[in-house]
C-alpha positions as CSV (number, residue, x, y, z in Angstrom):
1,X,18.7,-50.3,22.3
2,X,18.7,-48.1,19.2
3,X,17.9,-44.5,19.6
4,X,16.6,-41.6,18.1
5,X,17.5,-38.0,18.6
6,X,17.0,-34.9,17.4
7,X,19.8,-32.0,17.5
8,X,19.8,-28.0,16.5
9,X,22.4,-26.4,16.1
10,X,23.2,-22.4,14.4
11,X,23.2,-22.0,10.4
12,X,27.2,-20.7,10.2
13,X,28.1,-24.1,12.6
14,X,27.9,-26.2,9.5
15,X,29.5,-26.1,6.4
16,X,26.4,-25.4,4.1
17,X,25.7,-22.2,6.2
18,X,27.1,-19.6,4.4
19,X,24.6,-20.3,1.7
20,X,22.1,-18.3,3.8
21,X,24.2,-15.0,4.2
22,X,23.3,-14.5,0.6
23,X,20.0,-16.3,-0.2
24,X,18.5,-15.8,3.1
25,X,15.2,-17.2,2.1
26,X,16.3,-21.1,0.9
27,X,15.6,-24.4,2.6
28,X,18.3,-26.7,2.5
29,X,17.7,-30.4,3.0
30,X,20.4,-33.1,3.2
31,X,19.3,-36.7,1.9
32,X,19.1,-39.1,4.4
33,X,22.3,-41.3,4.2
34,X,24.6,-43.7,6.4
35,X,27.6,-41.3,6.4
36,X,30.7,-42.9,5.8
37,X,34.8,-41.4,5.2
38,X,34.0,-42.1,1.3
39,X,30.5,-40.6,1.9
40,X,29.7,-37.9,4.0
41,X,26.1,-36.7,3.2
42,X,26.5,-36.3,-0.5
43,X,23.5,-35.4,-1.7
44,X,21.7,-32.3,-0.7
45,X,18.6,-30.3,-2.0
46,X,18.4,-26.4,-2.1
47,X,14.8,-24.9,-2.5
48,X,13.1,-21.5,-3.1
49,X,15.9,-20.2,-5.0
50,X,17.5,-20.9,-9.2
51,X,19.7,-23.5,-9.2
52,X,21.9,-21.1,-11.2
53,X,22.2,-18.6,-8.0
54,X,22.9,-21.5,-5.7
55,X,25.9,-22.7,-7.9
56,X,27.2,-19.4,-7.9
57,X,27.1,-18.8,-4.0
58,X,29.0,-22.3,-3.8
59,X,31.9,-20.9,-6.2
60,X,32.3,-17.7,-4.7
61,X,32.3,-19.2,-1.2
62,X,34.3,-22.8,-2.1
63,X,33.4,-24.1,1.2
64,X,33.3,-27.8,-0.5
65,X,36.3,-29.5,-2.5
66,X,34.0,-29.6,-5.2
67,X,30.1,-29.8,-6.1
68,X,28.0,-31.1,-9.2
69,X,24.3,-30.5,-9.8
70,X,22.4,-33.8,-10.6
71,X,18.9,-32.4,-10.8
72,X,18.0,-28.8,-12.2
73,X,14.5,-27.7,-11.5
74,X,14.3,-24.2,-11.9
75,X,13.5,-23.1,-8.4
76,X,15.2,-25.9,-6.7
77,X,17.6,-28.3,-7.5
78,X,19.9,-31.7,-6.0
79,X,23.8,-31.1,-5.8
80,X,26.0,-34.0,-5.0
81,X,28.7,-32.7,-2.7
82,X,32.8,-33.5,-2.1
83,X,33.5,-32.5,1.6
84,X,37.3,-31.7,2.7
85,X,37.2,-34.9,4.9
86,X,40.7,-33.4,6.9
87,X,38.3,-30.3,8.0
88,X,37.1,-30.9,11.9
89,X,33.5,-30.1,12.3
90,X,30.2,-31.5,12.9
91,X,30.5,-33.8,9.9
92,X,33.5,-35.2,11.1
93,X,31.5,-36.0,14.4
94,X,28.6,-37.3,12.7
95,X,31.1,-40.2,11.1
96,X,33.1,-41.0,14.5
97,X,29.8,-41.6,16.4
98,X,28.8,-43.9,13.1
99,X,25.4,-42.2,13.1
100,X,22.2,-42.6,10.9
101,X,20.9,-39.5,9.5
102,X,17.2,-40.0,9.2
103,X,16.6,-36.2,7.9
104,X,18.2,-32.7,8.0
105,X,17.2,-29.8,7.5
106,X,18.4,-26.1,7.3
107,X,17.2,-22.3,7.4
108,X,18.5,-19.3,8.1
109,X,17.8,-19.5,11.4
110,X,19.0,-23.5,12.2
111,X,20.0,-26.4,11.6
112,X,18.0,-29.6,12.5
113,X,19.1,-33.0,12.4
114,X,17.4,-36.3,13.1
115,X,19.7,-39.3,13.8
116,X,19.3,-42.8,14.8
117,X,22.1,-44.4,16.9
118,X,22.4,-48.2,17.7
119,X,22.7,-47.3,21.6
120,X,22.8,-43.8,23.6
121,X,26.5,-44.2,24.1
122,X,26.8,-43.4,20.1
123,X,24.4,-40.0,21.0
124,X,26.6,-39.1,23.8
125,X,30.0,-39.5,21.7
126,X,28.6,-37.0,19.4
127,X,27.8,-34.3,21.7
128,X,30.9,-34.7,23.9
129,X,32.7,-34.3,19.8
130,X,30.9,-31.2,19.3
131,X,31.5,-29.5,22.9
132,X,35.5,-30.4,22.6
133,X,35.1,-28.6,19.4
134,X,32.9,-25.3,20.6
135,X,30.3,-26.4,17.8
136,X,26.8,-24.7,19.5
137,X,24.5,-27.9,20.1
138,X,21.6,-28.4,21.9
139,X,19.5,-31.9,22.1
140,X,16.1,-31.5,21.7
141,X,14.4,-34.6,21.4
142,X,15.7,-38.0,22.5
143,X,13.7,-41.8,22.7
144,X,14.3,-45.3,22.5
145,X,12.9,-46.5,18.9
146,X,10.2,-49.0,19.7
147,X,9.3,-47.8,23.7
148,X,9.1,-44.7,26.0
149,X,11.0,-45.5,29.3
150,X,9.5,-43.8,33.0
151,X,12.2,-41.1,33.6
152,X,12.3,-40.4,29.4
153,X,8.1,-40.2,28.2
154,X,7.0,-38.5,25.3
155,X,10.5,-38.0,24.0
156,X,11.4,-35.2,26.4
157,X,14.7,-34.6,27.3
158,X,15.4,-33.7,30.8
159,X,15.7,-30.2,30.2
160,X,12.1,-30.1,28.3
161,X,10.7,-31.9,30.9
162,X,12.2,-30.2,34.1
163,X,11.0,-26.6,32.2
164,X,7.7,-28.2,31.4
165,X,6.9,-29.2,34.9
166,X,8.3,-25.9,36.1
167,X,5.9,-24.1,34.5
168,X,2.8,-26.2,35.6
169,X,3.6,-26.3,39.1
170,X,4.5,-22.6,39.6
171,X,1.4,-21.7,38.0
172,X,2.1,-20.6,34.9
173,X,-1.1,-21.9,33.2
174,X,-3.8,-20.6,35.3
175,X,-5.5,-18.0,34.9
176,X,-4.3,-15.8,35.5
177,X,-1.0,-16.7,35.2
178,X,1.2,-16.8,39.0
179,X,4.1,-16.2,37.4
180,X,6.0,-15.3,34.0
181,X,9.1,-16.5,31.4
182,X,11.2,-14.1,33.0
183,X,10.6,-15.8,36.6
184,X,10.8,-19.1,35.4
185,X,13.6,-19.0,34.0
186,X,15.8,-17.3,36.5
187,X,15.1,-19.9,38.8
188,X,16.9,-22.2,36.6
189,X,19.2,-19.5,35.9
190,X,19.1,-19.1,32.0
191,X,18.0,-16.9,29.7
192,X,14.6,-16.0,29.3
193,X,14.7,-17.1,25.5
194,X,16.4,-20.3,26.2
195,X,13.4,-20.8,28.9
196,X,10.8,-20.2,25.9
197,X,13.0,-22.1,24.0
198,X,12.7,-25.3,26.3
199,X,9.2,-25.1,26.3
200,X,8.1,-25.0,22.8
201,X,10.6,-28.3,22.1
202,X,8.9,-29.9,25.1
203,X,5.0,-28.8,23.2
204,X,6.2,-30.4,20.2
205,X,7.8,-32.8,21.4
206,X,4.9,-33.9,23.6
207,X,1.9,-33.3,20.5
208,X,4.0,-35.3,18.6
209,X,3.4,-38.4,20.5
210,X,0.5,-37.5,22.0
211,X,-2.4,-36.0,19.8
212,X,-0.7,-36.5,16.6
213,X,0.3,-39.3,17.4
């Protein structure tokens, strides 16, 4: 059944990253594509920022075999991009798991990408790609296209859902609160900020096909 999930993973893991260590403030969004070894994402947008700086970063930095701008619109602007296809990396592991990016997004502080995958296998491929190749991921929303499932509703992953009911059943929510972030998350035994972390994906995650919905 085809599947759609949602990954994050840290600004300098992908190749566009080092955009952000010298215009901190852009948004970068990658057109949504079926990648391919002739076409790896090729089209990308860069916001909040002169085209003119953003050609510059990419010169100084060369982190793609070459670039073009298509569309100049003062304070943001489309570049068509040449990858080095023999450089291992997230894009190469995009193209072995023959994913569908349906949108992608970066900011200083993340990457996040949306994919659609003919069958969970495909989503699994991926991330087993990235941890043979210490890229940082973490999957953050994950459902069938078309139905929930009873061990997978409201697009929770496990994680989301195990913090989520962590939290209800310890207490967390009553007022006041039994217990804290901290506490919480030592009984799974991570970090605090991971903990947090878990939760807010699991909020939107569950607003998303719930209220707004």
């Amino acid at each position: 059944m085809a599947t759609i999930a949602e990954f994050s993973i840290p600004a300098d893991d992908f190749p566009l990253g080092h955009i952000f260590e010298s215009l901190p403030d852009v948004t970068i969004e990658i057109e949504r594509v079926v990648p391919t070894e002739d076409a790896i994402l090729p089209y990308f947008w860069v916001r909040n920022v002169s085209v003119e700086r953003v050609r510059e970063t990419l010169e100084a930095r060369g982190a793609l075999q070459s670039f073009a701008v298509v569309d100049d619109l003062g304070t943001q602007g489309l570049f068509r991009a040449n990858w080095d296809a023999n450089v291992e990396g997230v894009l190469t592991g995009i193209v072995d798991a023959e994913l569908t990016l349906l949108s992608a997004t970066g900011t200083q502080e993340e990457w996040i990408f949306e994919f659609r995958a003919e069958d969970t296998d495909r989503i699994a491929a991926f991330q087993q790609y990235c941890t043979t190749h210490d890229i940082d991921i973490e999957l953050s929303r994950l459902h069938a296209v078309g139905g929930r499932n009873g061990t997978n509703q409201y697009s929770l992953t496990p994680e989301q859902r195990e913090a989520l009911l962590l939290a209800y059943n310890e207490g967390y929510y009553e007022t006041p609160p039994q217990t804290n972030l901290a506490e919480l998350a030592e009984k799974l035994g991570i970090a605090r900020q991971s903990f947090t972390d878990r939760l807010r994906r699991g909020y939107k995650n569950l607003l998303g096909d719930t209220l707004a919905h």
